[in-house]
N, C-alpha and C positions, 0 to 999 in steps of 0.2 A: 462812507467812502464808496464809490460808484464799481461796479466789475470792472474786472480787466477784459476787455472788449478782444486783447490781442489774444484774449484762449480759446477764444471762435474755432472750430477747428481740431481741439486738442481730443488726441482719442488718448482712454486712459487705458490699464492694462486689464485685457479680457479674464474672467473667468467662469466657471463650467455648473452648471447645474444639472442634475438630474432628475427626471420628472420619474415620483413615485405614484404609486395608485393607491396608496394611504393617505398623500397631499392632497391629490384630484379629490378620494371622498371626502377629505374634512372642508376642502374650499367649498366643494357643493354643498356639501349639510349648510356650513357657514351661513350661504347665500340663501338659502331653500329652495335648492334648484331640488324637480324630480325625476329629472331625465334620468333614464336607468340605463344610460349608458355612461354617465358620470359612477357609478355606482358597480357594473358591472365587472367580474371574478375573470372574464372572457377575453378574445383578443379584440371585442367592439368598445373597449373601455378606454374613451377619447377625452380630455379637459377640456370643461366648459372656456369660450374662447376669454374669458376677461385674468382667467389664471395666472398668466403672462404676468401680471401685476404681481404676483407674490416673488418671481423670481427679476422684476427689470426695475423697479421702484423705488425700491430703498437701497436692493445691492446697488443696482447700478447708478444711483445718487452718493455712494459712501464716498468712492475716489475724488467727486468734486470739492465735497466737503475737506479734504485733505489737504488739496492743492490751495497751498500758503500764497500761489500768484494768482489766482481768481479772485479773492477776497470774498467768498460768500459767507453770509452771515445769517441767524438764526430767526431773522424778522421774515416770514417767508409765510408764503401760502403756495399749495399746490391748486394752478390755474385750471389745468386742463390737462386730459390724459386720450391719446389713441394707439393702436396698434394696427398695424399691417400684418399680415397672416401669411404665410407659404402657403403652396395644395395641400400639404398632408396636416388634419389635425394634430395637438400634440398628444402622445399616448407613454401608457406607463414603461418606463425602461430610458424611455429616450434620453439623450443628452445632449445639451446644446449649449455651445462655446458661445459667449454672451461681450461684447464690445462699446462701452459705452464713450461720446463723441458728445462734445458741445456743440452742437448744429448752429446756435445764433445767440444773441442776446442785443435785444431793443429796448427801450423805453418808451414809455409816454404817463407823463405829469413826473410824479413824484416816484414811481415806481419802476423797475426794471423786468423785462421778461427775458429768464433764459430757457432755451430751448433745448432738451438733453435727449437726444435719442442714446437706444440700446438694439443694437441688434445683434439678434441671436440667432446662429446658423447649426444646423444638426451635424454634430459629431460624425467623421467620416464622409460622409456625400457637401457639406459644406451648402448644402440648401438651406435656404432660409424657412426658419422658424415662427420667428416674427419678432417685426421690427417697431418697439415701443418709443414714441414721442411722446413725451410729456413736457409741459411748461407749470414755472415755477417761479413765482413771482416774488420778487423783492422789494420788500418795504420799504420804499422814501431812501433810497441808496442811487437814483438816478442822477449822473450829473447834472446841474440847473444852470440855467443861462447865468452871466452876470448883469444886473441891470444898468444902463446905462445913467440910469437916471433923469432922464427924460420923460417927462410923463406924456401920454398919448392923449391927446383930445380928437373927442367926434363930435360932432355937429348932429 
């Protein structure tokens, strides 16, 4: 069964994360980043920028998954992922009110792309944080033409 194309559009309800500096260190170990300022006790102690990912990706994929008028279903790949960045890195303490939005959903062949941004703005000043696009492909759920039955000849 194909998405509902009419949730284009639909912002789900925000929620808040706060960025610790025990996260930032396990995501850089994780990665084997050795920037020491992913690492640093100081106030130079900034999240490597792909961190974003632990707090826009799956939170903010949960609410779609919920929504009983999208129809998404679990045959899925995740397509592609970016984010947009405010000026200010993110650093420990921060928190940042997070909105996630079905930006689009197209097709081509058998598959569907939808398109989910999440954007996260910092607590109190309401600047942005950064604003995660990810697409998120669905398996053979695209609506298909009907065939006419006509068959096409070429010369």
């Amino acid at each position: 069964m194909p998405l509902n194309r009419d949730r284009i559009g639909t912002e789900y309800p925000s929620y808040t994360y706060e960025v610790s500096r025990e996260k930032i260190r396990e995501y850089a170990a994780a990665l084997g980043e050795t920037d020491p300022r992913y690492f640093s006790d100081g106030d130079d102690c900034v999240a490597p920028p792909t961190f974003a990912a632990c707090f826009t990706i799956i939170k903010g994929g949960q609410a779609m998954f919920t929504d009983a008028g999208l129809g998404a279903h679990p045959a899925l790949v995740h397509g592609a992922q970016s984010f947009e960045f405010g000026d200010e890195p993110l650093r420990p303490g921060d928190v940042v009110e997070c909105t996630p939005r079905i930006a689009d959903i197209t097709s081509k062949g058998r598959n569907e792309f939808l398109t989910l941004e999440v954007d996260c703005r910092r607590q109190g000043s309401g600047d942005r944080a950064v604003l995660s696009r990810g697409t998120i492909v669905f398996l053979g759920s695209a609506p298909q033409r009907e065939s006419t039955g006509d068959a096409e000849v070429s010369a």
